[in-house]
C-alpha positions in Angstrom: 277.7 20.4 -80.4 276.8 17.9 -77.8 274.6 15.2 -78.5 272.0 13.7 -76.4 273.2 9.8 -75.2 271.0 6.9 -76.3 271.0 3.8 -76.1 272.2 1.7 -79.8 270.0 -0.2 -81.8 270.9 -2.2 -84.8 268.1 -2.0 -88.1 270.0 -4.4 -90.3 273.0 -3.8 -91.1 272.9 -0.1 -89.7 272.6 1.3 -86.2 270.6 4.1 -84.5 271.5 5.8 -81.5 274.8 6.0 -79.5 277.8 7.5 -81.9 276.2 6.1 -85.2 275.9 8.8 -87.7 272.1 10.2 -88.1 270.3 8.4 -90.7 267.7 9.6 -93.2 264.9 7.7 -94.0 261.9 8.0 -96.0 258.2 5.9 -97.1 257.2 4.5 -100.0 253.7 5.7 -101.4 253.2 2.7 -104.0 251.2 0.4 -102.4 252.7 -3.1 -101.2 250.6 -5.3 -103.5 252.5 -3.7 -106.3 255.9 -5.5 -105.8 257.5 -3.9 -109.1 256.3 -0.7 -108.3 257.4 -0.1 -104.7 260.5 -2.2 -105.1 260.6 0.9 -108.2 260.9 3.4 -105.7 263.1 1.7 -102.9 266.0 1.1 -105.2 265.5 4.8 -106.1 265.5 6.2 -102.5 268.1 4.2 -102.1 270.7 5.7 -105.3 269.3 9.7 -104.0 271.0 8.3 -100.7 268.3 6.8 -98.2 269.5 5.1 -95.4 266.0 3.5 -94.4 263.0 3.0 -95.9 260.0 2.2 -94.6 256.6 0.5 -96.2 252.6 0.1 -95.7 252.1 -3.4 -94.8 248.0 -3.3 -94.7 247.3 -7.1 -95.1 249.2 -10.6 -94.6 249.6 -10.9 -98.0 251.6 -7.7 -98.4 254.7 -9.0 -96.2 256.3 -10.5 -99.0 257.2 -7.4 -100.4 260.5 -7.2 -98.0 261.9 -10.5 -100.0 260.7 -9.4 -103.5 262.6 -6.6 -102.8 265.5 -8.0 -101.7 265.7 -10.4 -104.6 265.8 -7.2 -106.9 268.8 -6.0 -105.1 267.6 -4.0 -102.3 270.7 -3.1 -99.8 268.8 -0.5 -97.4 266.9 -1.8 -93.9 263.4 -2.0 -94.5 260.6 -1.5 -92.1 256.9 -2.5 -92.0 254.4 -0.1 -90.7 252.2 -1.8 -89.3 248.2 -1.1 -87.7 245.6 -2.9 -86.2 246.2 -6.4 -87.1 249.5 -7.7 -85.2 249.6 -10.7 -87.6 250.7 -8.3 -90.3 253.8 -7.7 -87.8 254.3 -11.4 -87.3 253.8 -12.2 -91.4 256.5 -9.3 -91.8 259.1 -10.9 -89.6 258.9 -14.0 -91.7 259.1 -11.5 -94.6 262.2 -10.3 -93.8 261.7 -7.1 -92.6 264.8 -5.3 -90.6 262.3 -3.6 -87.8 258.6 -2.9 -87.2 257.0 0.0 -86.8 253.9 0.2 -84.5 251.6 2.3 -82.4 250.8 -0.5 -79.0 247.1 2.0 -78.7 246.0 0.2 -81.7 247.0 -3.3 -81.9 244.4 -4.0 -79.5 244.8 -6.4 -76.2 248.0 -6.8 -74.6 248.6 -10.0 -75.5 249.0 -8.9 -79.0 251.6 -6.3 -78.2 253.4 -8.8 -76.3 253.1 -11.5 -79.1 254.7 -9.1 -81.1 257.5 -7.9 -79.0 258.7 -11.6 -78.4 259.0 -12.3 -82.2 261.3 -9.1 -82.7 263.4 -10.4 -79.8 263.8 -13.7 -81.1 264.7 -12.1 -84.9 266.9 -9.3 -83.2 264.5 -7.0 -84.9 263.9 -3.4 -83.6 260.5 -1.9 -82.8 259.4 1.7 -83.6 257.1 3.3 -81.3 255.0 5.9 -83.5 253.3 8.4 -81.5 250.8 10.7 -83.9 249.1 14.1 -82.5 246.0 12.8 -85.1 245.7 9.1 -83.4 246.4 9.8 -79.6 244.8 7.3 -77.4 241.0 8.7 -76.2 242.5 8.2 -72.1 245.2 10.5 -73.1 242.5 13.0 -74.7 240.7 13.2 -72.2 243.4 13.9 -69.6 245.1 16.6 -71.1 242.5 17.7 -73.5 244.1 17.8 -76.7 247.1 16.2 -78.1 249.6 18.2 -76.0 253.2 17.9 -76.4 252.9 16.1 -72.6 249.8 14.1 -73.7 252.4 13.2 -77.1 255.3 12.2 -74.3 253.3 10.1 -72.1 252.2 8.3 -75.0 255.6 7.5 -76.1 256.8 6.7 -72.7 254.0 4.1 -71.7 254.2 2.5 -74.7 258.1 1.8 -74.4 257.1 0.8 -70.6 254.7 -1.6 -71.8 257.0 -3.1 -74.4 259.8 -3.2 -71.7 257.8 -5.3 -69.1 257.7 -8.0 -71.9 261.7 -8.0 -71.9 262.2 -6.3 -74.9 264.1 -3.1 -74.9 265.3 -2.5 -78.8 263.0 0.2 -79.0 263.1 3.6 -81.0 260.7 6.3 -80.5 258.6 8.6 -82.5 256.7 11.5 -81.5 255.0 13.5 -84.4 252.4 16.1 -84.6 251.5 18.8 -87.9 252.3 21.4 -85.2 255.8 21.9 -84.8 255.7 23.7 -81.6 254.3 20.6 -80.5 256.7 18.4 -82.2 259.6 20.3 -80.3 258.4 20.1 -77.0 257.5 16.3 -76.7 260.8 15.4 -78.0 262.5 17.8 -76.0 260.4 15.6 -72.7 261.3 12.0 -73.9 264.5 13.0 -74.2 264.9 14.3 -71.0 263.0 10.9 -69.8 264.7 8.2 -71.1 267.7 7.3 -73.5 265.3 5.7 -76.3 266.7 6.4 -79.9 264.6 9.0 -81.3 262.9 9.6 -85.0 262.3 13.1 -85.7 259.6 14.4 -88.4 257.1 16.8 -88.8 253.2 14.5 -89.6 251.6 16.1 -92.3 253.7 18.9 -93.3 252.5 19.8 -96.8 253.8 20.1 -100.0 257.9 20.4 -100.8 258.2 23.8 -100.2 255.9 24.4 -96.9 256.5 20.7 -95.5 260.3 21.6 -95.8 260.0 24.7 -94.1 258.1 22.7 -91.5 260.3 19.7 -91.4 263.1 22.2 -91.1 262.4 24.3 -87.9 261.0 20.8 -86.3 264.0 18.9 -87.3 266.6 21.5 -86.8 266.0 23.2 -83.7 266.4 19.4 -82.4 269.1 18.6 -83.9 270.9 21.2 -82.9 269.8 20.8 -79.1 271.9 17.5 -79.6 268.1 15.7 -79.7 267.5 12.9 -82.8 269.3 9.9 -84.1 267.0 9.2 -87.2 265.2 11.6 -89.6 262.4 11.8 -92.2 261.4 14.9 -94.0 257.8 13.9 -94.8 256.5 15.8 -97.9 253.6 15.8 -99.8 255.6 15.0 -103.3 258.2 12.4 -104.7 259.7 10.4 -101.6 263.2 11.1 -103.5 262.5 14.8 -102.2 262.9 13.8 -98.9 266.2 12.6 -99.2 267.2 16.1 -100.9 265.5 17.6 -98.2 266.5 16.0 -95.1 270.2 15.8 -96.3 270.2 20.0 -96.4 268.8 19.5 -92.8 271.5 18.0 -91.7 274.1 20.0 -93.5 272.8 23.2 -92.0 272.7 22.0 -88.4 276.3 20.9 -88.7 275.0 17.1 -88.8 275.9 15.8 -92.0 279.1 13.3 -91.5 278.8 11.5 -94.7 280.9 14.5 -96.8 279.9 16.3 -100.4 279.9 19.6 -101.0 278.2 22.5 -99.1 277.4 25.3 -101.2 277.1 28.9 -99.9 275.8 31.4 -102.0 274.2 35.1 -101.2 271.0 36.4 -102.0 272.4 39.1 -105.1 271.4 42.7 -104.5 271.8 45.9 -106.3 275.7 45.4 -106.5 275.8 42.2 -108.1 277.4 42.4 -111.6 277.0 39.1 -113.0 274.1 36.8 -113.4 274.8 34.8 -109.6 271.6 33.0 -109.8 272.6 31.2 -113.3 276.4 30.9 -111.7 275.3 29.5 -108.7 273.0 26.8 -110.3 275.4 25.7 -112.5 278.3 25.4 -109.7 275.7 23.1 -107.6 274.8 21.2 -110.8 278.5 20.5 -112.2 280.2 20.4 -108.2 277.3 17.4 -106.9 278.7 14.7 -109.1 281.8 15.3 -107.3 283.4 12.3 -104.7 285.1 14.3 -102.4 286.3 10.9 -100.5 284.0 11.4 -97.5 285.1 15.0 -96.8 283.0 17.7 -96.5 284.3 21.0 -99.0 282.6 24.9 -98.4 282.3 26.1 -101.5 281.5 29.9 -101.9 279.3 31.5 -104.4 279.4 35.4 -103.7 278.3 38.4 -105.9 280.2 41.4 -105.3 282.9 42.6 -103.5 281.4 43.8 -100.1 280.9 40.1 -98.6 282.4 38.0 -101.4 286.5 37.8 -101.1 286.1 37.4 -97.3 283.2 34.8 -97.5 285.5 32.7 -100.5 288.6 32.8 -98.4 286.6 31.2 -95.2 285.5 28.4 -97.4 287.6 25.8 -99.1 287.1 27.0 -102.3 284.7 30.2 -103.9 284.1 32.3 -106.3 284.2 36.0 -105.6 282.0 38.0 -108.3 283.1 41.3 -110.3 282.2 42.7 -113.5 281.8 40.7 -115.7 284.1 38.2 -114.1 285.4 36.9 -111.2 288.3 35.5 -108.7 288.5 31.7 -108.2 289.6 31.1 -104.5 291.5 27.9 -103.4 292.1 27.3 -99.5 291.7 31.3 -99.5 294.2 32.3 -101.5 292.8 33.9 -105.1 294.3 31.7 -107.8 293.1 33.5 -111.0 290.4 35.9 -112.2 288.3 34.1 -114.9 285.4 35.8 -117.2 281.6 35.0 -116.2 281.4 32.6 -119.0 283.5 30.4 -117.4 283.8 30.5 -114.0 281.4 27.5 -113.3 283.9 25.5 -115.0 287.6 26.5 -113.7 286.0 25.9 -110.2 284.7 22.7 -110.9 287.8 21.7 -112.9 290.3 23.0 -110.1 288.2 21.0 -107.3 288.0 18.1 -110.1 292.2 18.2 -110.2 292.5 18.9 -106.3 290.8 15.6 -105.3 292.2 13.7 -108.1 295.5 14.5 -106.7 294.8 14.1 -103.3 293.4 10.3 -104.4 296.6 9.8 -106.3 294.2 9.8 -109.4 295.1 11.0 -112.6 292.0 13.0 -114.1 293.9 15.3 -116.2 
């Protein structure tokens, strides 16, 4: 797929936009005046495979989370979300923190903005533009009614003009709104606009099962226009679900570069002579502690024999369902029939032997 050309910009040690591979990020919901407990949840977004993670910074005070953080071994880019006040922005530069997120309509007089924008350029730090469908400027209301997707891009757009005309250009946009149709379209403008980095999420999308659905139409009919260098999933549970959440994303729009394993599996119907459900759950379980060396393996799950052999020999490796039993595939090829009981285990112990070979490992 073709991917829509922005500009680069560096967040710490990572980049956004260009070539650089699409990163995942997520929010903390501990507040930032408890250090132990948000620093809690960063290192764990982090281990679940978070490449950014942003924070509330409501007061002064709260900018030295980014350092208390960091002295507890924090390794991901962290950003400050910042409203109202732009000394919070400021006192989070000092801080440490690797970019700023901010919405220009509500920092107040220009001179603020432009305060702000000239301390990220002398740090090197990026600025996030966060455009939301629930706090649209009251001018842009007015023109177009309601928060429109082309009320949402003129938002972005002015705002990244205004931060521009100050000489700062290290900027990444984000256009949100709880309606994804909305979501869609304004993205779909800015991107035909400028060559801004852009963050995709869906505002306010519900719990982990509705906000995912959400998150995933949003987020996926982008990504596969090519449209969307950085991702969150926002959920209304444990921030770690994001990661789980957003990393699927990517995986079904053919996005993911960062390898694992990609498990397909059919829905089981009337044909289906073992227990899939249990098998396939088991295989996901046993086959995600897996390192498969930055590759990406298809690993087949199938049922029965109508869809099963064909769908095992596409992938790199599968497991074709009979009765009672089934055939372990490797590169297509059926390399022995195994009872239920254990098929979970001879493909996870042949994929185990594969790699370990491949790494010149010796793993038994």
């Amino acid at each position: 797929m073709n991917r829509h050309k922005t500009r680069m910009v560096r967040v710490g040690e990572l980049s956004i936009g260009g070539e650089a591979p699409i990163t995942i990020q997520s929010m903390t919901n501990a507040p930032a005046a408890d250090p132990e407990g948000t620093t809690a949840q960063i290192l764990a977004l982090e281990a679940a495979g978070c490449d950014i993670v942003r924070m509330a910074v409501p007061t002064v005070e709260d900018a030295g989370i980014f350092s208390y953080a960091r002295a507890r071994g924090s390794k991901a880019p962290l950003v400050a979300d910042i409203h109202f006040d732009y000394r919070i922005a400021l006192a989070a530069l000092r801080g440490g923190a690797d970019k700023i997120r901010i919405n220009p309509g509500n920092i107040g007089e220009a001179w603020k903005v432009e305060e702000v924008a000239r301390a990220c350029k002398s740090e090197g730090v990026p600025i996030r533009i966060g455009v939301n469908s629930g706090s649209l400027d009251k001018k842009l209301l007015e023109k177009y009614g309601s928060p429109t997707p082309e009320a949402l891009a003129e938002s972005a757009l002015t705002q990244a003009e205004m931060l521009e005309t100050y000489g700062f250009s290290d900027i990444v946009l984000s256009i949100k709104s709880s309606t994804v149709s909305s979501m869609i379209e304004a993205c779909r403008i800015v991107a035909r606009a400028a060559d801004y980095p852009i963050h995709l999420g869906v505002t306010e999308a519900g719990d982990s099962y509705s906000g995912l659905v959400k998150n995933a139409i949003g987020i996926g009919a982008l990504l596969t226009d090519g449209i969307g260098d950085t991702i969150r999933v926002s959920l209304t549970a444990d921030p770690v679900e994001e990661i789980r959440a957003a990393k699927e994303i990517l995986k079904a729009s053919g996005r993911w570069e960062k390898g694992g394993i990609n498990m397909i599996s059919c829905p089981t119907c009337g044909r289906t002579a073992i227990d899939l459900i249990a098998l396939q759950e088991r295989c996901k379980k046993m086959l995600e502690s897996l390192d498969t060396h930055g590759r990406t393996l298809h690993v087949a799950v199938m049922g029965c024999v109508v869809n099963g052999p064909g769908e095992a020999r596409e992938a790199d490796y599968g497991v074709a369902g009979g009765k009672g039993c089934g055939l372990v595939f490797r590169k297509g090829q059926p390399a022995e029939k195994i009872p239920e009981e254990q098929l979970a285990d001879a493909l996870y112990h042949m994929i185990r032997r594969d790699l370990a070979a491949e790494s010149g490992e010796n793993h038994g």
